[in-house]
Backbone bond lengths (Angstrom), bond angles and torsions (degrees), N, CA, C in turn:
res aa  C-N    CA-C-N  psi(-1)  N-CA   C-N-CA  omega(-1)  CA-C   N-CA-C  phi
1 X - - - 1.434 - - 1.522 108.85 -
2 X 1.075 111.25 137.00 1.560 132.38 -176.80 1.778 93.65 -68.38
3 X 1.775 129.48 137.91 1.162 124.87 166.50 1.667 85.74 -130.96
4 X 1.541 89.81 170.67 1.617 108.81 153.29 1.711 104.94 74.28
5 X 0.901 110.57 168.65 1.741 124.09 -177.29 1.905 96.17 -138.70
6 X 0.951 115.31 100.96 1.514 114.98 -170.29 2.005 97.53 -134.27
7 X 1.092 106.84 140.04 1.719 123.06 168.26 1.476 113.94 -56.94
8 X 0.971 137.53 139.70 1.485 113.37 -166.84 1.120 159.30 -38.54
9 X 1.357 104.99 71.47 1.511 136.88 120.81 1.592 133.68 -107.81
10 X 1.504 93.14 152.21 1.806 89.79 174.53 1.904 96.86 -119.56
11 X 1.467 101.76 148.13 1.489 99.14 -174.84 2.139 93.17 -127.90
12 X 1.193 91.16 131.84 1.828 107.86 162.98 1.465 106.43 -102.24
13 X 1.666 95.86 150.95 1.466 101.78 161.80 1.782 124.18 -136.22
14 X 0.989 130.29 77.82 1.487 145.46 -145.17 1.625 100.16 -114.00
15 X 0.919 98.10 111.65 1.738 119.30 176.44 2.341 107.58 26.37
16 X 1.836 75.89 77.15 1.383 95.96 -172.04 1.537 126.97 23.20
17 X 1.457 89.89 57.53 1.517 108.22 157.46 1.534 116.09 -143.76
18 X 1.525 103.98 114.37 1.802 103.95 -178.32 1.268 100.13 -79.27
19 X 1.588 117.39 136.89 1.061 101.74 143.84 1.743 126.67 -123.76
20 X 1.224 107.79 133.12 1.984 107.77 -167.63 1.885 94.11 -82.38
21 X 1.731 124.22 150.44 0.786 111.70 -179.06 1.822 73.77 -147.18
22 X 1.947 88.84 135.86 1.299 101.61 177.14 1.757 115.07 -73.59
23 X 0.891 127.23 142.35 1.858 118.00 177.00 1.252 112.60 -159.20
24 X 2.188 85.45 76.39 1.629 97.39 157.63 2.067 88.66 -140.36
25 X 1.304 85.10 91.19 1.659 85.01 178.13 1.964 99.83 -89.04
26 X 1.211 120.27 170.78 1.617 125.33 2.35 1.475 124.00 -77.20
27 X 1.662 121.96 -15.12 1.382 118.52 151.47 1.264 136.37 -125.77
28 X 1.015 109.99 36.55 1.884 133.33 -176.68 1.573 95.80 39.75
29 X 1.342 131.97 59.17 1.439 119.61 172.23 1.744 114.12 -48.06
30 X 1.581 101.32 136.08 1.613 93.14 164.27 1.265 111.28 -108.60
31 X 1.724 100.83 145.94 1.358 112.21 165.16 1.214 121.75 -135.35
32 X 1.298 136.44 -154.33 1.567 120.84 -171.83 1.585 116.48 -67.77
33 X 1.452 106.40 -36.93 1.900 114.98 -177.73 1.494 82.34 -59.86
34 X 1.141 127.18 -86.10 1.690 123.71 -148.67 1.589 119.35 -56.74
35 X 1.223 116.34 -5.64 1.838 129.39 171.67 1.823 84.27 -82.09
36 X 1.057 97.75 -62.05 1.758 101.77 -160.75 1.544 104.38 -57.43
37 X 1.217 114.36 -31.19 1.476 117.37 172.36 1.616 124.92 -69.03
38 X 1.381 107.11 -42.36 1.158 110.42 -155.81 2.274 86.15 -92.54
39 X 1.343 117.53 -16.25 1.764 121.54 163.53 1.299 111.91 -66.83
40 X 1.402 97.05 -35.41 1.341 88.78 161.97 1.825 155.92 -70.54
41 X 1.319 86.90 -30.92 1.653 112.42 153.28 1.288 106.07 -57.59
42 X 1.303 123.24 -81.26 1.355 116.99 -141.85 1.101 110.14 -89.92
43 X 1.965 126.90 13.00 1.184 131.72 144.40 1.646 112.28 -61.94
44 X 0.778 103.22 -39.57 1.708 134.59 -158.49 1.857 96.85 -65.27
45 X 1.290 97.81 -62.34 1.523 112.38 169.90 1.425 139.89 -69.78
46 X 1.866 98.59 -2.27 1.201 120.07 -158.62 1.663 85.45 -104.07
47 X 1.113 116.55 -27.02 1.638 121.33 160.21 1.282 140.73 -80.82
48 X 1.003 124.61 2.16 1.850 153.80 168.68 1.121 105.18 -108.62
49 X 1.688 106.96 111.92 1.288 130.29 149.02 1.280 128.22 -46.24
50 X 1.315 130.97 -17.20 1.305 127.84 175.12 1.306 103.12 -99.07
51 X 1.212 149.61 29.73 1.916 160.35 135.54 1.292 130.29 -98.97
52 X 1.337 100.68 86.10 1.677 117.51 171.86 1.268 99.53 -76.39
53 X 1.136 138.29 -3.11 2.142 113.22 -163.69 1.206 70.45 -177.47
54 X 1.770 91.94 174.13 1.436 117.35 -166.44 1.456 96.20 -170.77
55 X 1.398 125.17 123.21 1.273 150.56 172.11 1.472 125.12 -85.37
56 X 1.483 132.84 93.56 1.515 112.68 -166.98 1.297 90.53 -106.99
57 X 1.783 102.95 121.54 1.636 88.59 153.27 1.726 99.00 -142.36
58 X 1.570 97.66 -164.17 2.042 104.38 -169.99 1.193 103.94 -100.98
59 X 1.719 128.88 172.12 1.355 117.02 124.27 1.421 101.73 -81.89
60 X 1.735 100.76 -162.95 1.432 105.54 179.89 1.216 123.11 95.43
61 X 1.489 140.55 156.18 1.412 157.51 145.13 1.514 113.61 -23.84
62 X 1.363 132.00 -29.42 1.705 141.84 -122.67 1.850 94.56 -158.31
63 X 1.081 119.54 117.50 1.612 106.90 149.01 1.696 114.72 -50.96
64 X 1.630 95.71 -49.18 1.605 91.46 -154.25 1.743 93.61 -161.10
65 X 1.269 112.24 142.90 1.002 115.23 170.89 2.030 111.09 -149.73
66 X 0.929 125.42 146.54 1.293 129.97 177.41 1.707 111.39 123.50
């Protein structure tokens, strides 16, 4: 199930495992919105009992660039 309203990212939560997926391809650059976004999730998730783990990954060519 899709949670949260986050700037690009989208986060699932499927039998207590989040997973955040970055989606600013072609190299998901980070900058301050997407740190603040993605603190924000896993604050967010850090408060729901149904999230043992948490999976970060990208779309895109790049995990991460910036």
């Amino acid at each position: 199930m899709t949670i949260g309203n986050y700037p690009d990212i989208n986060v699932t939560l499927d039998d207590y495992v989040a997973t955040v997926t970055i989606q600013r391809p072609p190299h998901n650059f980070f900058d301050y919105n997407l740190i603040c976004a993605i603190a924000d999730a896993f604050e967010d998730l850090d408060k729901n009992p149904d999230c043992r783990a948490i999976v970060l990954t990208a779309e895109g060519k790049s995990f991460c660039a910036g």
